[in-house]
N, C-alpha and C positions, 0 to 999 in steps of 0.2 A: 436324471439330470436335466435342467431347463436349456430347453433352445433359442429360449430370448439372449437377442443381441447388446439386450437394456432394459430399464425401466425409465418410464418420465412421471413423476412425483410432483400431486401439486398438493400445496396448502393455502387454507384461507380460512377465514375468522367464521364461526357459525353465525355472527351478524354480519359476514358480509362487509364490512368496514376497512377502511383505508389502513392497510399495514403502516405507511410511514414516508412521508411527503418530506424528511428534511436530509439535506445532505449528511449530517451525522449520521442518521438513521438509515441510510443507503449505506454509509461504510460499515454501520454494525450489522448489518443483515450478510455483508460479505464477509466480514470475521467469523458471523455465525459457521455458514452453511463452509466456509471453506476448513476451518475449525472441525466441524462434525464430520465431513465427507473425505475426508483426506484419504481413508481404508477403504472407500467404498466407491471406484473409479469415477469418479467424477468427472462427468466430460463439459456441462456446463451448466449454468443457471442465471434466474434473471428475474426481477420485480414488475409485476403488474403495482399499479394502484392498490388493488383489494388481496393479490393473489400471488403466491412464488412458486415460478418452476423449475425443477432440477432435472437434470438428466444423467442418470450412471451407462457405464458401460457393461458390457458382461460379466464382467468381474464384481458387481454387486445383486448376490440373487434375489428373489420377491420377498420373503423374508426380511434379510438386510434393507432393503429400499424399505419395506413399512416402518422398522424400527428409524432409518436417518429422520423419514419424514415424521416421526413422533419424537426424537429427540432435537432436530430440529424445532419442530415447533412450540416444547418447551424453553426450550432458549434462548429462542425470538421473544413469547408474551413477556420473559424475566427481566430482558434488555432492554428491550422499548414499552418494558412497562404499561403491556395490553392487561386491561380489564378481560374482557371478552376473552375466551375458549376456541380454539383453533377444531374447523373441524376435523374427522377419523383423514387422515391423508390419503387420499386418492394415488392410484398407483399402477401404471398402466404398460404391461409389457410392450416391447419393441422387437418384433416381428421379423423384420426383415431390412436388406441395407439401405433401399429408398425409404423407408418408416423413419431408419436411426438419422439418416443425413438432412431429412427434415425435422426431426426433434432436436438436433443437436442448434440447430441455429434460431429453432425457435422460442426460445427465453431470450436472445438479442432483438427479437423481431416486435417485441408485447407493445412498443411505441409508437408504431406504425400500425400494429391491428387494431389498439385501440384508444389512440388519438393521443397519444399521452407527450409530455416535452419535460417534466421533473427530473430527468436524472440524463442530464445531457453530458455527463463523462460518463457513463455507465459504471457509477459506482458500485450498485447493488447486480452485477454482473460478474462473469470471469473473464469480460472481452478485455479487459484493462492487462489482465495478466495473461493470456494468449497472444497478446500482442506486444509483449515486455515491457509495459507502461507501472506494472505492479510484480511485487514478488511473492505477494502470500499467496495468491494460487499459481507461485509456475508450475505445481506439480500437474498440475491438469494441460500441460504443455503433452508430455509424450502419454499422457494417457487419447488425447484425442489422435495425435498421429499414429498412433498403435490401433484404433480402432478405426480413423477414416484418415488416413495418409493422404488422401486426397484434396483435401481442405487447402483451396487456395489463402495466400497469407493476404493478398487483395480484397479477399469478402470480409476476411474479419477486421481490416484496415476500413473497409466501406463503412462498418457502423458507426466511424466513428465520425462518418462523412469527407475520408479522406481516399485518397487512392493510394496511397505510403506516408506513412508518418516519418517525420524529418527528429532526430534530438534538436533541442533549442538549450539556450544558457542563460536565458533571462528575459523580460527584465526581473531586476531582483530582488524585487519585492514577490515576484511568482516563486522563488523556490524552497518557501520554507513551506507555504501549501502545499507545492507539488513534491516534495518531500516529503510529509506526512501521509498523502496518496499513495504516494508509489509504496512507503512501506505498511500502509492502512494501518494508522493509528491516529487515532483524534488527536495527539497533544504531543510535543515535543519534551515534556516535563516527564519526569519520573528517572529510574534508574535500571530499566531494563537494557541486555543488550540490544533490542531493537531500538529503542529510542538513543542510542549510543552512536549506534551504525545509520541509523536517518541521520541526525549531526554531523556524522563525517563527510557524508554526501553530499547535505549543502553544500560544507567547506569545500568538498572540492569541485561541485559546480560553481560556485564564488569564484575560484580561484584567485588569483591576484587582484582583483577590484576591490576590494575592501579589506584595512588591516585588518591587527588584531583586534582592537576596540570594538571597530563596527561589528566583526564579527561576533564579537560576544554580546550585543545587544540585537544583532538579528538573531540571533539563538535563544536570546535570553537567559544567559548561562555568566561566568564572570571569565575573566581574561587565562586565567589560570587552567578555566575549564577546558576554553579552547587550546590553549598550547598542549594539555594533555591528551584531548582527542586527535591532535594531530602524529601522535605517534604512533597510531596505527591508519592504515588507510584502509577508507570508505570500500566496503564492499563490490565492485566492479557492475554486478547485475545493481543492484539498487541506485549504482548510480546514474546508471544507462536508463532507470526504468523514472528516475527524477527527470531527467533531463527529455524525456519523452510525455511524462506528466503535463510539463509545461509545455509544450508544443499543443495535448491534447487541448489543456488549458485556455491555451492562447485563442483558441477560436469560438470559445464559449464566450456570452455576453458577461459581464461582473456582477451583475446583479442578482444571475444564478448561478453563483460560483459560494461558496462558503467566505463570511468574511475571512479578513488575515487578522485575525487573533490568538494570540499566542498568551497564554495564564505567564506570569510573571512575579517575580518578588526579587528583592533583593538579597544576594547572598552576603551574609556576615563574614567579615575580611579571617580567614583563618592562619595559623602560622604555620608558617613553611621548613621543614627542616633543613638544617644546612648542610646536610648528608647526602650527597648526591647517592640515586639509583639508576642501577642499568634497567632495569624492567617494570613493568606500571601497570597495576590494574585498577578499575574503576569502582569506586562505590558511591552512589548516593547517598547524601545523609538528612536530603531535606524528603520533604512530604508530598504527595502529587500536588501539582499547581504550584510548588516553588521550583526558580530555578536552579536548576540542576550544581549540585556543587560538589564537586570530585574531590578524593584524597588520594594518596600515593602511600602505595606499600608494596611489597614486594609480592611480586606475580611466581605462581608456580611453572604456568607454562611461556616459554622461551616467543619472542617476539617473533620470530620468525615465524610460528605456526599460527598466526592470529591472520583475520581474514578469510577469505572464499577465492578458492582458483578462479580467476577470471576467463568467461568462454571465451574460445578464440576469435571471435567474431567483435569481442568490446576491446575496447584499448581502456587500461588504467587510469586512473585518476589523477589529473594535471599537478604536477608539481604546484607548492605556493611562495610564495612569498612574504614574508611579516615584515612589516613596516610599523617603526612605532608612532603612536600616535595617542592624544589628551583624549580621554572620557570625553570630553566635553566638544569636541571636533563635531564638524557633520562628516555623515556618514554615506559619501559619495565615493566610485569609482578614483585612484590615486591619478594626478596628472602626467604626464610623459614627460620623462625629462627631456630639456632640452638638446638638440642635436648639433 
């Protein structure tokens, strides 16, 4: 049986060549490796320019670390659509516990060794979801306190040039980005339940600032859509990890942030049955890049059990408000009523 504590796993192209300089291409390298490594304790990783490094815990032996890093790097050339051939993955056991606690931080560190400022949310990182700003890798939350318990929440708050990160609510033109971040997915279009549960998130970072019109036009979805996503509420951790997105957001310059573009189409008016239902579930019926357009039929499982128990540590998602209001309104914060 192996005495290593870990393996640190690097890949790179046998030309050498720049793996992927755009924010999309930062968040599909984190789909990747967090996607492949899920079985194979992942404690963290992180994009060089040319180069990616992973780090498992003792729970993935040398074996399994070759294989992530070759499946891995298939997955990578098919997504970002590399010519060029990754080379054989290097793979380098971890010895002992000053060895592992300097590996473990060293894929957030590749910006500073080697000059680098392209991914200043650390998209192509796990520091986003160690730090609850993301949910596709919380799993690598207790696999790192299982291995170095130690780990102040301050150092991994530092990459991101903070000493604690604050939740923020806007402005709200930031939360449809920092919604697609926090639950990494390029587009808010399609008919998965993740992209269902980013929607509800917004809505409930929105909260009462915008009715329902606006809302359906910051979604890009139609009115319908949103009155139906509001019967179930937004995930708790995703909406904690929105709402942190944007804070991270906030200190980045805009320039290197991804524009706010959202794929959009029009949804054709469908008819409504006049049969009311107690339970609702979702389907899409349009194509990626249209928005999203919901139908209503009857759900097997009971409303009640839809959702993620919220940690004790988040508080649920703010009640809303619907105010009716013309398509054709602008789409600002409601005024106070008069007192």
């Amino acid at each position: 049986m192996s005495t290593a504590l870990g393996h640190h796993i690097r890949l790179r192209l046998i030309n050498n060549a720049v793996l992927t300089s755009t924010p999309r291409g930062f968040r599909t390298i984190a789909q990747v490796v967090l996607e492949k490594a899920r079985n194979h304790d992942l404690l963290s990783f992180g994009l060089a320019d040319n180069h990616l490094h992973i780090i498992t815990g003792a729970g993935c032996e040398e074996r399994a670390a070759h294989e992530l890093g070759r499946r891995v790097a298939l997955s990578l050339r098919r997504r970002l659509t590399i010519d060029a051939r990754f080379e054989k993955a290097y793979v380098k056991p971890i010895l002992d516990a000053a060895h592992l606690r300097n590996a473990f931080t060293y894929p957030f560190r590749q910006d500073v060794r080697h000059g680098l400022s392209m991914d200043p949310t650390r998209e192509a990182s796990n520091a986003p979801d160690l730090v609850g700003a993301r949910i596709l890798g919380a799993y690598t939350v207790p696999n790192v306190m299982r291995a170095l318990p130690r780990t102040p929440m301050r150092q991994l708050y530092g990459y991101f040039g903070v000493e604690k990160l604050e939740p923020a609510d806007g402005p709200l033109e930031a939360i449809v980005p920092a919604a697609r971040a926090a639950a990494g997915l390029h587009s808010l279009a399609g008919s998965t339940s993740e992209v269902f549960d980013a929607r509800r998130a917004v809505i409930a970072v929105v909260g009462d600032r915008l009715d329902l019109g606006c809302l359906a036009r910051l979604l890009g979805v139609s009115r319908r859509t949103v009155s139906l996503l509001k019967h179930r509420p937004a995930p708790a951790r995703l909406v904690q990890a929105t709402r942190l997105q944007i804070a991270i957001r906030s200190r980045v310059p805009a320039s290197a942030l991804e524009p706010l573009v959202e794929e959009r189409a029009k949804a054709a008016p469908r008819r409504q049955s006049a049969k009311p239902r107690a339970n609702l579930e979702e389907t899409n019926t349009g194509g990626e890049g249209e928005a999203a357009e919901v139908e209503v039929r009857v759900a097997a499982v009971p409303s009640s059990a839809s959702g993620a128990e919220a940690p004790a540590q988040l508080s649920g998602p703010p009640a809303h408000r619907e105010a009716s209001n013309p398509d054709n309104s602008p789409c600002s914060p409601p005024a106070e009523a008069p007192r």
